[in-house]
C-alpha positions in Angstrom: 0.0 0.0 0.0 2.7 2.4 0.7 4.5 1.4 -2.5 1.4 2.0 -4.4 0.9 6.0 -2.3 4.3 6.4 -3.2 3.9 6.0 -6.9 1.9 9.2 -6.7 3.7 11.4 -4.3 4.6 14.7 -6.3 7.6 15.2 -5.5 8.5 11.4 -5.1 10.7 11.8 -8.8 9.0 8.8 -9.8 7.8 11.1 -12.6 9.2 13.7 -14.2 8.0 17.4 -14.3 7.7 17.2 -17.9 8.0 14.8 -20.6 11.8 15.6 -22.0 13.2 16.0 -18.5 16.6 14.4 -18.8 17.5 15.4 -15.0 16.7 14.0 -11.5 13.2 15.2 -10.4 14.3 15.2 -7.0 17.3 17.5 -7.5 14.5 19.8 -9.3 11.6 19.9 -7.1 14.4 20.6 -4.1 15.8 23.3 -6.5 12.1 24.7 -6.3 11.5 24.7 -2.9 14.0 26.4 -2.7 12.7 29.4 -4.4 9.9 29.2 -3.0 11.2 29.2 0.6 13.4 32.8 -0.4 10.2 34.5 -2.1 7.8 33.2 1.2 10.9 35.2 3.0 11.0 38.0 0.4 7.4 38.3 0.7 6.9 38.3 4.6 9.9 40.9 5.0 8.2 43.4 2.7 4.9 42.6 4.2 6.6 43.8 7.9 8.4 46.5 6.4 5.4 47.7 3.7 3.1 48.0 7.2 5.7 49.8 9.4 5.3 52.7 6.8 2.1 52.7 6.5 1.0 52.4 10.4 4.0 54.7 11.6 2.5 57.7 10.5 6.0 59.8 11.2 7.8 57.6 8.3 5.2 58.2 5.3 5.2 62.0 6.8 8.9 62.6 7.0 8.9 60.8 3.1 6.4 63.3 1.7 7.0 66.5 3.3 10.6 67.0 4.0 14.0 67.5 1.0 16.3 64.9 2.6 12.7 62.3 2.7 12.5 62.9 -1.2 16.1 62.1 -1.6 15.7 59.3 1.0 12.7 58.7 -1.3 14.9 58.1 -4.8 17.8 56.7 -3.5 15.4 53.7 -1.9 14.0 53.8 -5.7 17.1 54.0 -7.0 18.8 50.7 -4.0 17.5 47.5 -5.9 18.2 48.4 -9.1 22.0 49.0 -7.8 21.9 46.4 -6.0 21.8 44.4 -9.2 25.5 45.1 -10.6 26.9 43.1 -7.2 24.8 40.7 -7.4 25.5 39.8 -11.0 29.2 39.6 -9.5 28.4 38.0 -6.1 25.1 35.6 -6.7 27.0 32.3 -6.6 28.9 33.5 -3.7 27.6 32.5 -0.2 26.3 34.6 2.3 27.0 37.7 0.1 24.3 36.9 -2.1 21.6 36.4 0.3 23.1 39.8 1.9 22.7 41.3 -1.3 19.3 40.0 -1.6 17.9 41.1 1.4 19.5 44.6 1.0 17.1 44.5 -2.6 14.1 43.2 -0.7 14.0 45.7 2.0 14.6 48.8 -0.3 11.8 47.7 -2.6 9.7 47.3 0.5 10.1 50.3 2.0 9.3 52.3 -1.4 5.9 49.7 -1.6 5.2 50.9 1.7 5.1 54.4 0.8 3.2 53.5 -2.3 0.2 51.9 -0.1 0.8 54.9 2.9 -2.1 57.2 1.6 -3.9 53.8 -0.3 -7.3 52.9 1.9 -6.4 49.3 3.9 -9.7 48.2 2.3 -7.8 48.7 -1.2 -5.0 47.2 -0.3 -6.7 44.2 1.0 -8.8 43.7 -2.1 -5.3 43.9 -4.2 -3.3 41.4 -1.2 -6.1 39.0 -2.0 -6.3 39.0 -5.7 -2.5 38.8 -6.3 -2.5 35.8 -3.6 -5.1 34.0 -5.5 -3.9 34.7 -9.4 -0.4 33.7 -7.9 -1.4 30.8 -6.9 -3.6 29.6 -9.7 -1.0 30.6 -12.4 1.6 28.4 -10.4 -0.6 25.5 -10.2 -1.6 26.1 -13.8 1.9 26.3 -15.1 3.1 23.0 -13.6 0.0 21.4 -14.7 0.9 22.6 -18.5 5.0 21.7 -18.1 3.4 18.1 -16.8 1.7 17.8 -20.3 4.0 18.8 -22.1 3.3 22.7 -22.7 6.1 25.4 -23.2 5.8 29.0 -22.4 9.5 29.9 -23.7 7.7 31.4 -27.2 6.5 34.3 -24.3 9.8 35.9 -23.6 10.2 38.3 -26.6 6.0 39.3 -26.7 6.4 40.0 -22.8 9.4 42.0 -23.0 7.9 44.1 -25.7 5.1 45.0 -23.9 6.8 45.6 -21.1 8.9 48.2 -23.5 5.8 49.9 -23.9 4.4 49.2 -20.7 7.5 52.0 -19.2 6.7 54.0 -22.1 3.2 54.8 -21.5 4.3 55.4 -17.7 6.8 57.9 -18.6 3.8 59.7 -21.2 1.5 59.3 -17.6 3.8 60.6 -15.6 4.5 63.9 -17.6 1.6 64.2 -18.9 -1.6 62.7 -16.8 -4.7 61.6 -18.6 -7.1 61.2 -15.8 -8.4 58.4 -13.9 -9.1 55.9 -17.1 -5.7 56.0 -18.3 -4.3 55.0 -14.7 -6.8 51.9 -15.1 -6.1 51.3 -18.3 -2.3 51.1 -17.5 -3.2 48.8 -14.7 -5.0 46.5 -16.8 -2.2 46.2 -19.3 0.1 46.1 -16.5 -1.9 43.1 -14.8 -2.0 40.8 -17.7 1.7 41.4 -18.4 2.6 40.2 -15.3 0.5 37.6 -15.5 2.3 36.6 -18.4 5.5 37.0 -16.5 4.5 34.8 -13.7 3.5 31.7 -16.1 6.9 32.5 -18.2 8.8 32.5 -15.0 7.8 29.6 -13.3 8.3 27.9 -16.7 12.1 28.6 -16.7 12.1 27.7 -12.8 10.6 24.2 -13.9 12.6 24.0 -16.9 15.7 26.2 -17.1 17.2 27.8 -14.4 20.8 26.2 -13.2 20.6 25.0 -9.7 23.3 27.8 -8.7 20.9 31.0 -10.6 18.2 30.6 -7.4 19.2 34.4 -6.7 17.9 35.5 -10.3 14.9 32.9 -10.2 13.7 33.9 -6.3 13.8 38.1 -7.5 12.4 37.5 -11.3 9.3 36.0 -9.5 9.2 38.1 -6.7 8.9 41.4 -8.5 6.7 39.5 -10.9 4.3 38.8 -7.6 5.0 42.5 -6.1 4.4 44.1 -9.9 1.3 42.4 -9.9 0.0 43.4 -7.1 0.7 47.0 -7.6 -0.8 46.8 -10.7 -3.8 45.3 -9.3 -3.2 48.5 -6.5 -3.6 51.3 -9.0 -6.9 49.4 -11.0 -8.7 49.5 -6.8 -7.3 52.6 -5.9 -8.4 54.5 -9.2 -11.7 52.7 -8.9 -11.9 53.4 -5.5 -11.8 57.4 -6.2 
């Protein structure tokens, strides 16, 4: 009986996660848990950090109304996308990397905390929820597909051109605002892209990542996740006006 259970366990490797898989199962699925385990960490740091801002009133207030905030402001912008030339050095080299990493997490947070500091916790709620739940479908969808035999590699060059002119039409918003229906416009677009992202991603964590790339893996799905839900953000809060 516990032979024939095992058969069916998962993550047992008796099967592998799609049908041309040449390596171990097991060395894969603990490759993804992996990831998983860094993003649940990612994810539960900006959560702390994201509600500090917004609860500690003097933090979103010393952001918004004083010169050295605004600087403190950009250069928190400015910390994960720096954070990237080290890494792209350092991300095989342990504990650096996870330093590295956490140092990208927390700068990212605090800036999502200031996004959601004058958002209603209704809003934010309704946006939490959604992104939790398309997050996990997509997931579960995407393994599903790789199990039959489906590739999402053909997305990469259609996502990254509409991300293109995804930051294009948020540089034309940001100079030049066209009201409330192009802000839910934007998040619309914005939404399904990452969407996109999230089954493309998980594709490559199933089928392509290295064992030793689970720095790049755990932050392209992370900011997949946290774009997503800011996305979703803008549609509730526009709405919500």
């Amino acid at each position: 009986m516990w032979n024939h259970q095992r058969k069916y366990d998962v993550e047992g490797g008796a099967t592998p996660l799609y049908p041309t898989m040449l390596e171990s199962p097991q060395l894969r699925w603990a490759f993804i848990r992996k990831i998983y385990s860094i993003i649940t960490i990612q994810l539960l740091a900006t959560v702390a950090v994201a509600a500090t801002v917004v609860y500690v009133r003097p933090i979103s207030t010393f952001f918004s109304s004083t010169g050295a905030g605004l600087a403190l402001y950009i250069l928190l912008i400015l910390t994960p996308f720096i954070t990237m030339i080290p890494l792209s050095c350092y991300y095989q080299r342990h504990p650096v990397n996870l330093l590295l990493l956490g140092i990208f997490t927390i700068s990212f947070a605090f800036a999502i905390g200031l996004t959601c500091a004058y958002t209603s916790g209704k809003v934010i709620l309704e946006a939490a929820a959604l992104t939790a739940v398309v997050v996990v479908s997509l997931t579960l969808y995407t393994f599903w597909a790789a199990k039959r035999g489906h590739d999402f590699s053909f997305l990469g060059p259609f996502l990254f051109g509409a991300l293109i002119v995804l930051l294009i039409f948020g540089l034309i918003q940001a100079f030049f605002p066209m009201g409330r229906a192009s802000v839910m416009v934007y998040g619309c677009l914005a939404s399904i892209i990452f969407c996109g992202y999230i089954v493309y991603d998980t594709d490559n964590l199933i089928k392509r990542y290295s064992y030793d790339e689970y720095i790049w893996a755990s932050i392209a799905l992370y900011l997949d996740i946290i774009n997503l839900f800011l996305s979703l953000l803008s549609i509730f809060r526009a709405a919500d006006n």
